[in-house]
N, CA, C and O atoms as a CHARMM CRD file, in Angstrom:
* protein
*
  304
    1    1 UNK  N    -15.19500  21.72300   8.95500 PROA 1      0.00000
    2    1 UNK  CA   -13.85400  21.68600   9.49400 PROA 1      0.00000
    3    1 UNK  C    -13.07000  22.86200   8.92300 PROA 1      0.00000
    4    1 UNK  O    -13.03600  22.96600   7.69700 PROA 1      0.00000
    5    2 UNK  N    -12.65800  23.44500   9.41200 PROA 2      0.00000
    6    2 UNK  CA   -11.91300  24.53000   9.59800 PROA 2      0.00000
    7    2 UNK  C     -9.97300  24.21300   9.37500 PROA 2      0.00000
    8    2 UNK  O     -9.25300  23.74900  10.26000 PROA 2      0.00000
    9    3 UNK  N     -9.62500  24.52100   8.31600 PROA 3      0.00000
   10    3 UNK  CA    -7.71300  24.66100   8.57100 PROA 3      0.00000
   11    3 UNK  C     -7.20700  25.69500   7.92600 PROA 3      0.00000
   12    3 UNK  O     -7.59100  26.24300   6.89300 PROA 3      0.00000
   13    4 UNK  N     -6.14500  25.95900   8.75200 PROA 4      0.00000
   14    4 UNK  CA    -5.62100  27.14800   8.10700 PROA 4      0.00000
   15    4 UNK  C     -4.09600  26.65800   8.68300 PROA 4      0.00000
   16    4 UNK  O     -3.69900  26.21300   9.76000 PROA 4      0.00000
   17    5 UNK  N     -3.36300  27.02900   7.18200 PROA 5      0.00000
   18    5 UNK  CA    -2.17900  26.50200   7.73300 PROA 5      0.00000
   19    5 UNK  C     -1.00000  27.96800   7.70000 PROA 5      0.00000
   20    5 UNK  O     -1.00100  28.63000   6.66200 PROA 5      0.00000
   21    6 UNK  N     -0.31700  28.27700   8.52800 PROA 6      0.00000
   22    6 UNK  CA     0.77700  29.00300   8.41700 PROA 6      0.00000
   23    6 UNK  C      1.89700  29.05400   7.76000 PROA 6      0.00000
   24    6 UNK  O      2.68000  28.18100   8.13500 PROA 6      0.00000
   25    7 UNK  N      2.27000  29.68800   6.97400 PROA 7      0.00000
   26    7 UNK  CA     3.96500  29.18000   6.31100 PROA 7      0.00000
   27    7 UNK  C      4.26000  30.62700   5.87000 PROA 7      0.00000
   28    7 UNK  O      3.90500  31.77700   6.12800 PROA 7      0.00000
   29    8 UNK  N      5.33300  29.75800   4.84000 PROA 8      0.00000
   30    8 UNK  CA     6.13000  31.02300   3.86700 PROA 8      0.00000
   31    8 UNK  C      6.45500  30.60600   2.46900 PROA 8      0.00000
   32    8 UNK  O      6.59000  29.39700   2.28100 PROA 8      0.00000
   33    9 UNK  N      6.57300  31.26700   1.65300 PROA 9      0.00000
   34    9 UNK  CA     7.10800  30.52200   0.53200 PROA 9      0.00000
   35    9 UNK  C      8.09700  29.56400   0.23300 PROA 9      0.00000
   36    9 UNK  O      8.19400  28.80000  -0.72800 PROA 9      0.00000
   37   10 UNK  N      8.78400  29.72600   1.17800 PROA 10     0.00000
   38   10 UNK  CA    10.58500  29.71200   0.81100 PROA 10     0.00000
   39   10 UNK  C     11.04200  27.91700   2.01700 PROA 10     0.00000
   40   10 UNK  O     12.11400  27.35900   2.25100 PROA 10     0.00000
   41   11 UNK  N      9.58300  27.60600   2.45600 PROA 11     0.00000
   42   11 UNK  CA     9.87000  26.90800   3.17100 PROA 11     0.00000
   43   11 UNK  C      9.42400  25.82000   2.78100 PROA 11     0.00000
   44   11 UNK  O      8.24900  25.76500   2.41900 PROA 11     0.00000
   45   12 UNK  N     10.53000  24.27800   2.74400 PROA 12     0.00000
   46   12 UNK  CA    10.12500  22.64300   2.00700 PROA 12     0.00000
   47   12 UNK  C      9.35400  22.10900   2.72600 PROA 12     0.00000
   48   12 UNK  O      9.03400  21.07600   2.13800 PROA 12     0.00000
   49   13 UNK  N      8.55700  22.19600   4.16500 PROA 13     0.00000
   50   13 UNK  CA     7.83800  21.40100   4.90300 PROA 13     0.00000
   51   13 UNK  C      6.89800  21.80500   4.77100 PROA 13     0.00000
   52   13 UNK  O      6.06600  20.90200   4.67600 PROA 13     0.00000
   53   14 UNK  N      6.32600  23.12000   4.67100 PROA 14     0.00000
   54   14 UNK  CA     5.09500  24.39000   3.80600 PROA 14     0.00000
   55   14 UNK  C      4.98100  23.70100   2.82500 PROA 14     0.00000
   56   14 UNK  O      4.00300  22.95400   2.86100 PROA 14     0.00000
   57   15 UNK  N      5.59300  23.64600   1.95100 PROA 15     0.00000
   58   15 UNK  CA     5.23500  22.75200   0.65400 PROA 15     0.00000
   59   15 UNK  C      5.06500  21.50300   0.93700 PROA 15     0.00000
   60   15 UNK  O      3.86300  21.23900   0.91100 PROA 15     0.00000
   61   16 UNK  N      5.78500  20.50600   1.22600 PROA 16     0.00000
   62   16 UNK  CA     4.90900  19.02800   1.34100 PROA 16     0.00000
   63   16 UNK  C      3.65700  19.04500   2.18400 PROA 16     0.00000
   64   16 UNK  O      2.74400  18.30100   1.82700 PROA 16     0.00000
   65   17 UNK  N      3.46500  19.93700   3.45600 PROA 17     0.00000
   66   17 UNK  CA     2.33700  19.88100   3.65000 PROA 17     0.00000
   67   17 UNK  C      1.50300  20.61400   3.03100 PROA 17     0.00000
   68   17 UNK  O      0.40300  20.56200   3.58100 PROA 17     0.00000
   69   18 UNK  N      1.52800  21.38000   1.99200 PROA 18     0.00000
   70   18 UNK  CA     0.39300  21.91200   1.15600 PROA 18     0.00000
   71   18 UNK  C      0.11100  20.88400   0.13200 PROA 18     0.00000
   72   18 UNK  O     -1.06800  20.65800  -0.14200 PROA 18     0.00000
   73   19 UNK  N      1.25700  20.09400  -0.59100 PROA 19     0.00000
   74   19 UNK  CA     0.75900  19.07800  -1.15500 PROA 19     0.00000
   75   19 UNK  C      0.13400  18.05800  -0.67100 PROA 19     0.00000
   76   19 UNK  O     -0.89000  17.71500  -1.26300 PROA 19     0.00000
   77   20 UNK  N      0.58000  17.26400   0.57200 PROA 20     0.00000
   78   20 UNK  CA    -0.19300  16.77800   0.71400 PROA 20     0.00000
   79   20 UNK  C     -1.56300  16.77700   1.38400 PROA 20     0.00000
   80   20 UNK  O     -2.27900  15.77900   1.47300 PROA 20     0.00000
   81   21 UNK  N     -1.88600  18.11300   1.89200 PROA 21     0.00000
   82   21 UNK  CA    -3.33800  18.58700   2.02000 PROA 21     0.00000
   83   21 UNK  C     -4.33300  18.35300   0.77400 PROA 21     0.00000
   84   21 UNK  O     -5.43900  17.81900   0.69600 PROA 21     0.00000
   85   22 UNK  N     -3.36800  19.05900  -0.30000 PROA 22     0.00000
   86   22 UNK  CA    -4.11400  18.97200  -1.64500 PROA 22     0.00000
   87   22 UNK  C     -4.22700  17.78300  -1.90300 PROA 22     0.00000
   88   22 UNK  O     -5.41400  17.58000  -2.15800 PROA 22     0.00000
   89   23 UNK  N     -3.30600  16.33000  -2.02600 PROA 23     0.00000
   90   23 UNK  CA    -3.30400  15.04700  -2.42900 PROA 23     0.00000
   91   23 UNK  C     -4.97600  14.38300  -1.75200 PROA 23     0.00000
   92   23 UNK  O     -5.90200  13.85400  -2.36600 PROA 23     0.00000
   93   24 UNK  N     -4.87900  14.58000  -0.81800 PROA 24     0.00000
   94   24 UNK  CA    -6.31700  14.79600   0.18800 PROA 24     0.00000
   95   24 UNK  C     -7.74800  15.27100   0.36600 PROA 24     0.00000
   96   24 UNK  O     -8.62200  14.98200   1.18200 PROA 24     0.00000
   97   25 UNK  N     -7.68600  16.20300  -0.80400 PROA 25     0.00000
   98   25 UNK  CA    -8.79400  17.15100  -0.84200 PROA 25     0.00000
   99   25 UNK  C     -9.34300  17.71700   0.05700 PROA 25     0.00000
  100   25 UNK  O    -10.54900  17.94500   0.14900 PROA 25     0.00000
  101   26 UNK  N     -8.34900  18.04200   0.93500 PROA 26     0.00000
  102   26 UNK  CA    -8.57800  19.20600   2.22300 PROA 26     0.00000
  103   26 UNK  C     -8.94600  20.54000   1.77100 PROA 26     0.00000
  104   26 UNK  O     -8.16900  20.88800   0.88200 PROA 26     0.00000
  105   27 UNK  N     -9.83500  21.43400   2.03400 PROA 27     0.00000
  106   27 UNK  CA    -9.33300  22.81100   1.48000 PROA 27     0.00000
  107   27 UNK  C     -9.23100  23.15000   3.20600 PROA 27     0.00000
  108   27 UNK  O     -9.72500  22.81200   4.28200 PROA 27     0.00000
  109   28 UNK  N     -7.82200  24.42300   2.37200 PROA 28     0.00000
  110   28 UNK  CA    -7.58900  25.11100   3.92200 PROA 28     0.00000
  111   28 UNK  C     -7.31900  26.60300   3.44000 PROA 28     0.00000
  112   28 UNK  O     -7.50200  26.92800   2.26700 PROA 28     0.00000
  113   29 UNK  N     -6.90700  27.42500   4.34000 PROA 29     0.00000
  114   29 UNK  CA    -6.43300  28.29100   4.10600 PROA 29     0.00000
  115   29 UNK  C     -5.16400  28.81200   4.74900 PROA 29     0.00000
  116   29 UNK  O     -4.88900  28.88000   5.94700 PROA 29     0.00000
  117   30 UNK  N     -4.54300  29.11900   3.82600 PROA 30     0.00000
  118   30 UNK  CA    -3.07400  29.53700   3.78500 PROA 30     0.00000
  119   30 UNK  C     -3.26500  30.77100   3.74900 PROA 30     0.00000
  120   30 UNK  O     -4.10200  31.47600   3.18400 PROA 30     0.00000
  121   31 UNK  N     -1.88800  31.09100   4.80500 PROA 31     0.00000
  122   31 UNK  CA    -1.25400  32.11500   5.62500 PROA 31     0.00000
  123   31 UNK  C     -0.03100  32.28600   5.35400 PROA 31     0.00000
  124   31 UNK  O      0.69000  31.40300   5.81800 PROA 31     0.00000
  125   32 UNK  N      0.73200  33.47000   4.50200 PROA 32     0.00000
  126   32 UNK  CA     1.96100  33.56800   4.48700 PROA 32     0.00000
  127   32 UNK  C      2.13700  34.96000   5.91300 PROA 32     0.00000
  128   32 UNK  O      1.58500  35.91600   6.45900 PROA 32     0.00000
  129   33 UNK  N      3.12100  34.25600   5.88400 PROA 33     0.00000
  130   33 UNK  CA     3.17200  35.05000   7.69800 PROA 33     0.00000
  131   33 UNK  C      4.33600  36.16800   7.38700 PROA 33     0.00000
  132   33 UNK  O      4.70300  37.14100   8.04500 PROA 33     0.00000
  133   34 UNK  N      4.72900  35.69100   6.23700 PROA 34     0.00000
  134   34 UNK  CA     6.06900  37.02400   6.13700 PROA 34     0.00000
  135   34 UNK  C      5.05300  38.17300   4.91300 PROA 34     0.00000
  136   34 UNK  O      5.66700  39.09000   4.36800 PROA 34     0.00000
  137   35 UNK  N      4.35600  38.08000   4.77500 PROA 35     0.00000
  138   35 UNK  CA     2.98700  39.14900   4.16700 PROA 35     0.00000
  139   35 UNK  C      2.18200  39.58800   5.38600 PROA 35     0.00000
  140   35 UNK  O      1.97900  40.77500   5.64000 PROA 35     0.00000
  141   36 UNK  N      1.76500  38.65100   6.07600 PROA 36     0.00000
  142   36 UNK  CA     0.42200  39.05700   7.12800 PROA 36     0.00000
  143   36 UNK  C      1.44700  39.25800   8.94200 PROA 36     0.00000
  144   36 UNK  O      1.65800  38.38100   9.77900 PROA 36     0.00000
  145   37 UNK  N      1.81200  40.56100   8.96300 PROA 37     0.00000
  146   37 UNK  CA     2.26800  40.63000  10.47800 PROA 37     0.00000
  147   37 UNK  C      1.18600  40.52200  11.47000 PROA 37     0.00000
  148   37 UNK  O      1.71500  40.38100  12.57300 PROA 37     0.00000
  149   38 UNK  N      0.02000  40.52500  11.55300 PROA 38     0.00000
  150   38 UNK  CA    -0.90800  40.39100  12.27200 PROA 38     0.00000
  151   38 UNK  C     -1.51700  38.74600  12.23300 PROA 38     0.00000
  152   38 UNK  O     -2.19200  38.19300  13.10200 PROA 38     0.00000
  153   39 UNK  N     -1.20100  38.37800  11.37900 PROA 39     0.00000
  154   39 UNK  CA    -1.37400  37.02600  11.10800 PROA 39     0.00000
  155   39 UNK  C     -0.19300  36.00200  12.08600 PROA 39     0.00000
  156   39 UNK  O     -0.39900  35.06600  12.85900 PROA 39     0.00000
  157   40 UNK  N      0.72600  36.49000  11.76000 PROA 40     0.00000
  158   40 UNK  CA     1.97200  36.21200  12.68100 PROA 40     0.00000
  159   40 UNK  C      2.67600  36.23000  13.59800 PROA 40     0.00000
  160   40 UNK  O      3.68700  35.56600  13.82500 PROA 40     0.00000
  161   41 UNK  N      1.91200  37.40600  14.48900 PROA 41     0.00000
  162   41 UNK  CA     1.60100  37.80600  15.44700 PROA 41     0.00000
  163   41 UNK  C      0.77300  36.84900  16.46000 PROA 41     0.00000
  164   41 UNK  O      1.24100  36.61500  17.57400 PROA 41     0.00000
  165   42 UNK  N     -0.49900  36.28400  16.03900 PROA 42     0.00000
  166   42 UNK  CA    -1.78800  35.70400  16.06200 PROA 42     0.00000
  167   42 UNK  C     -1.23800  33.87900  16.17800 PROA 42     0.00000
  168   42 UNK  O     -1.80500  33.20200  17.03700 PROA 42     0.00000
  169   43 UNK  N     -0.32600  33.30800  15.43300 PROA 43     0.00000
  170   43 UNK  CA     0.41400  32.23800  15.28700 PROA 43     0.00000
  171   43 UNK  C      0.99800  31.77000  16.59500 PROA 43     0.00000
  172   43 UNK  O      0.76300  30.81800  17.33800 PROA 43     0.00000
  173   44 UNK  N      2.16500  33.16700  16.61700 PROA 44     0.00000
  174   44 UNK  CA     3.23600  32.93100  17.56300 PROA 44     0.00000
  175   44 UNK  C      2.57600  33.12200  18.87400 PROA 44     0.00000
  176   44 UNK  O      3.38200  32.70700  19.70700 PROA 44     0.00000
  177   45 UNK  N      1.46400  33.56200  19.49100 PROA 45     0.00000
  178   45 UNK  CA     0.62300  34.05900  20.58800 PROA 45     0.00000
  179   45 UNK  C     -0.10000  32.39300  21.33700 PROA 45     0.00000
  180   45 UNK  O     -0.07200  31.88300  22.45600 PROA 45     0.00000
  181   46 UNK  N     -0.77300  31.95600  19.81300 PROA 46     0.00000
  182   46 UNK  CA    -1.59500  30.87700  20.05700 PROA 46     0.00000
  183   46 UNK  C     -0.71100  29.34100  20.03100 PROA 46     0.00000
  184   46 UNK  O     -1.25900  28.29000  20.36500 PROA 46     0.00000
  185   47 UNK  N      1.09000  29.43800  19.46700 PROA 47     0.00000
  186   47 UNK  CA     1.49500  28.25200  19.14100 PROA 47     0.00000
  187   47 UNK  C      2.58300  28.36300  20.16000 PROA 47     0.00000
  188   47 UNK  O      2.96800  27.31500  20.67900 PROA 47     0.00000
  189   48 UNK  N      3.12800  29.49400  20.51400 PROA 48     0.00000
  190   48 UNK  CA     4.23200  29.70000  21.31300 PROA 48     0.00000
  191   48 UNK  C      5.37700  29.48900  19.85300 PROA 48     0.00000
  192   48 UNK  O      6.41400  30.03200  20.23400 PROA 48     0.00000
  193   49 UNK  N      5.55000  29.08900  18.77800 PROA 49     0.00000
  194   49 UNK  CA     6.36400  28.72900  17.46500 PROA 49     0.00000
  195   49 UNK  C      6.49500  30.23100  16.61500 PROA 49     0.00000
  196   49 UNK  O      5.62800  31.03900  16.28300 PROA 49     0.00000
  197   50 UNK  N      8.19800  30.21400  16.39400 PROA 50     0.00000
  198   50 UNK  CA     7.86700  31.28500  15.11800 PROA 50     0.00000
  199   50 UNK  C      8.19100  30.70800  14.18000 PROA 50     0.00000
  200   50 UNK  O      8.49300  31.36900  13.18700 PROA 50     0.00000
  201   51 UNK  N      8.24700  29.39100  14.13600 PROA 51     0.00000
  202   51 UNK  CA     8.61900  28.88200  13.04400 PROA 51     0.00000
  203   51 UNK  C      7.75600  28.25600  12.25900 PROA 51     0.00000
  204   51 UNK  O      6.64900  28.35800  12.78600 PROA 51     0.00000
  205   52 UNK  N      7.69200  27.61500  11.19400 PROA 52     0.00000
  206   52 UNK  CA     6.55200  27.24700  10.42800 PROA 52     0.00000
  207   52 UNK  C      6.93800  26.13600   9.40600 PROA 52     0.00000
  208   52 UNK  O      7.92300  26.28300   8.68200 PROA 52     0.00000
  209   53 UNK  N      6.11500  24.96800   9.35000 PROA 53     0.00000
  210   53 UNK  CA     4.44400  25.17000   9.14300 PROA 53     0.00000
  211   53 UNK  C      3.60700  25.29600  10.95500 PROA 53     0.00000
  212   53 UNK  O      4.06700  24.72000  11.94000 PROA 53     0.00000
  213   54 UNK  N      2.88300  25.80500  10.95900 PROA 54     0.00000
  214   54 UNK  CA     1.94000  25.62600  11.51800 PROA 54     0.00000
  215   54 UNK  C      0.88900  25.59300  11.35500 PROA 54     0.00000
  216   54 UNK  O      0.39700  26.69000  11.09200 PROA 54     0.00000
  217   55 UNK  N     -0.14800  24.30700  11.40600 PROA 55     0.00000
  218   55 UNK  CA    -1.80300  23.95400  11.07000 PROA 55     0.00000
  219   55 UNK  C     -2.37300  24.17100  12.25500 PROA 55     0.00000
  220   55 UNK  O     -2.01700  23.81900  13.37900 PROA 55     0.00000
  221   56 UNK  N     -3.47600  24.90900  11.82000 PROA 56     0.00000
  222   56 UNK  CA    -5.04000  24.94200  12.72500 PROA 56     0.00000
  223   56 UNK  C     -5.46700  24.00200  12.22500 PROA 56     0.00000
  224   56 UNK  O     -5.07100  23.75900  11.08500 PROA 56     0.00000
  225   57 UNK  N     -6.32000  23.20500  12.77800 PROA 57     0.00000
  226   57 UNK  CA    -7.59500  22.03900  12.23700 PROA 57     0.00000
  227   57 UNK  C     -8.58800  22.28200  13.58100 PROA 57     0.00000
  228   57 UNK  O     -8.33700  21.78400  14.67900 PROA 57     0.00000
  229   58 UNK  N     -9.46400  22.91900  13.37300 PROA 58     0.00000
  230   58 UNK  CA   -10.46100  23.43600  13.95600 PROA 58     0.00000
  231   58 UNK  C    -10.41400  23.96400  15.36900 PROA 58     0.00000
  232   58 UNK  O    -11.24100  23.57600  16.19400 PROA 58     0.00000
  233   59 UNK  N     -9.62800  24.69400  15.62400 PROA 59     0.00000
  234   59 UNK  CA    -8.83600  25.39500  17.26600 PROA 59     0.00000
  235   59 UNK  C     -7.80800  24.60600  17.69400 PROA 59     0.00000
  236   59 UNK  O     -7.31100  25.10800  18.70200 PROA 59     0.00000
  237   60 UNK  N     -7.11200  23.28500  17.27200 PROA 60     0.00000
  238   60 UNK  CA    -5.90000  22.35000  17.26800 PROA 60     0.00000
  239   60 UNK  C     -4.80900  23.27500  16.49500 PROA 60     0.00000
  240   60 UNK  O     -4.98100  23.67800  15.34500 PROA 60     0.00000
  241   61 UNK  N     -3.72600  23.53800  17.24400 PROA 61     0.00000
  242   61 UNK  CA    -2.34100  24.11400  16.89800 PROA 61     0.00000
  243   61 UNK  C     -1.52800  23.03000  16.59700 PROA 61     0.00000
  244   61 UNK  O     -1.48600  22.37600  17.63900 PROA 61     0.00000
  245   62 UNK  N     -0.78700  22.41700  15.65700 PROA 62     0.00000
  246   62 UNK  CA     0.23400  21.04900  15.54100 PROA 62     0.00000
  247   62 UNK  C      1.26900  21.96300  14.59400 PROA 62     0.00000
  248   62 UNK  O      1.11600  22.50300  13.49800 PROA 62     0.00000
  249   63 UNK  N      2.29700  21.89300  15.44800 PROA 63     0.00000
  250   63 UNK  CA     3.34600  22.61000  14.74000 PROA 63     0.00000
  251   63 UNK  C      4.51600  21.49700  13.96100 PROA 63     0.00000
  252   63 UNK  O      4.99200  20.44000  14.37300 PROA 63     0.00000
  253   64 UNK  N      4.71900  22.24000  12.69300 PROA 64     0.00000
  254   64 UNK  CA     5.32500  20.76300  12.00800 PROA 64     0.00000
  255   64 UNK  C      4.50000  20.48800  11.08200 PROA 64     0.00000
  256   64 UNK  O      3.32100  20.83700  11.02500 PROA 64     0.00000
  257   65 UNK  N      5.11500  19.83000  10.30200 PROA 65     0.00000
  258   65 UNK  CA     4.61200  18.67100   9.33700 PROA 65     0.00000
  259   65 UNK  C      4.19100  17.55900  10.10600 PROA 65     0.00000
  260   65 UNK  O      4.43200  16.43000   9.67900 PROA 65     0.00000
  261   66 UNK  N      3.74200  17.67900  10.91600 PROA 66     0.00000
  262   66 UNK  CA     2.88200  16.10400  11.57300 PROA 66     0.00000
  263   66 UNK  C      2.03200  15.45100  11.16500 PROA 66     0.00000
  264   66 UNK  O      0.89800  15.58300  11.62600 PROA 66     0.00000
  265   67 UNK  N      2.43200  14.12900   9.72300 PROA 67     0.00000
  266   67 UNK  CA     1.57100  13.87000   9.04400 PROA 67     0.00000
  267   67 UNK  C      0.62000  13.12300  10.13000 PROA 67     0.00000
  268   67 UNK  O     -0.53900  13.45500  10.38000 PROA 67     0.00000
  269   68 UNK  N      1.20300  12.24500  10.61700 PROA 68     0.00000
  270   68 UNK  CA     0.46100  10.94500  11.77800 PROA 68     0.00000
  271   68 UNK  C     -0.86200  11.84900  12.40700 PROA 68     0.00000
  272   68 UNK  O     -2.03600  11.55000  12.62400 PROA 68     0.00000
  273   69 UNK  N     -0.08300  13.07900  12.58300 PROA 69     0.00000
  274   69 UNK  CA    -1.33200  13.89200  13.95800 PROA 69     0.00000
  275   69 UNK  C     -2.67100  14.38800  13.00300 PROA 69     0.00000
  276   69 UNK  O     -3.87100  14.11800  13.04500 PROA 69     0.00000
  277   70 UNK  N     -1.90200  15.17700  12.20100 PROA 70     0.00000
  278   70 UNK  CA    -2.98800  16.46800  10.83900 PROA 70     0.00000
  279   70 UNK  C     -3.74400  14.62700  10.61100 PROA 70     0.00000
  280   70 UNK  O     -4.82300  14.24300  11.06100 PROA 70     0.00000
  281   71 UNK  N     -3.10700  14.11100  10.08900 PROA 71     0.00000
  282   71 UNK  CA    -4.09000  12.52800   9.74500 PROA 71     0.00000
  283   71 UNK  C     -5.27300  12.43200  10.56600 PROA 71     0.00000
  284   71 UNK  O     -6.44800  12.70400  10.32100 PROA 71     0.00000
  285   72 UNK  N     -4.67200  11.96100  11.64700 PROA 72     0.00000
  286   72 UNK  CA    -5.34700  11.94900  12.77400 PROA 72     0.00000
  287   72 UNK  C     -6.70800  13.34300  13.11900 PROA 72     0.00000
  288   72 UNK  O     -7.89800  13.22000  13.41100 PROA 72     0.00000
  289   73 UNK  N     -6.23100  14.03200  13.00600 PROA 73     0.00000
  290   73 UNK  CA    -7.69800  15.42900  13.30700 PROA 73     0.00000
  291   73 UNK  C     -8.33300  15.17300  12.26600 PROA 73     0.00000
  292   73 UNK  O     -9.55300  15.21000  12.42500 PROA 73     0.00000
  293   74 UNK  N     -7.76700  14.77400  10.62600 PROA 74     0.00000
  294   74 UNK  CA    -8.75800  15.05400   9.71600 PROA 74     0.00000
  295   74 UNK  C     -9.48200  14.08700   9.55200 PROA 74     0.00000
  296   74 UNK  O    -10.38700  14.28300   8.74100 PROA 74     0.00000
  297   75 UNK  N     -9.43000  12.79800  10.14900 PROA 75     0.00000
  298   75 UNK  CA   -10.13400  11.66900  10.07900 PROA 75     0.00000
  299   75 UNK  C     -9.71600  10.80900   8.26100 PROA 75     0.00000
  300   75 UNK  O    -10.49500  10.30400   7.45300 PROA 75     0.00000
  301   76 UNK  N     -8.35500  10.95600   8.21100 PROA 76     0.00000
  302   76 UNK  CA    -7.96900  10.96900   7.19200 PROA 76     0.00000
  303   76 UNK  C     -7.11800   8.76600   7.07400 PROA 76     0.00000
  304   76 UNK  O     -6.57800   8.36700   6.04200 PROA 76     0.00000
C-alpha cells in the first residue's frame, strides 16, 4: 500500500493527520508542497485542491483530514 500525504508545516490538520497515521503504524510519505513546486503542481492537477492535507492511499485522492474515509482505504 502506497500513501503519500501532501501538506505544509504550518498546517493543524497536516499534523493530526500525520499523527494519527503514525498512532497507526502507517508509513507514508510526506510531501511539503511549499518545498516541492512540482510536487504541487502534481496535487492540484490530480485533486483539483490547493489546499491541504491531501492523502494518496494507493491512486485514491481524499482531500481533508477524512478520518472515517483514510480508515476506511487502510482497512484500519
Amino acid at each position: 500500500m502506497i500513501v503519500k500525504v501532501y501538506s505544509t508545516e504550518f498546517c493543524p490538520y497536516c499534523v493530526a493527520l500525520k499523527e494519527f497515521l503514525h498512532e497507526n503504524n502507517i508509513e507514508f510519505q510526506e510531501i511539503d508542497v511549499t518545498e516541492n513546486q512540482k510536487a504541487q503542481e502534481e496535487m492540484i492537477s490530480r485533486s483539483g485542491q490547493m489546499g491541504v492535507p491531501v492523502v494518496e492511499i494507493d491512486g485514491e485522492m481524499i482531500i481533508g483530514f477524512d478520518r472515517e474515509k483514510i480508515s476506511q482505504l487502510l482497512k484500519l
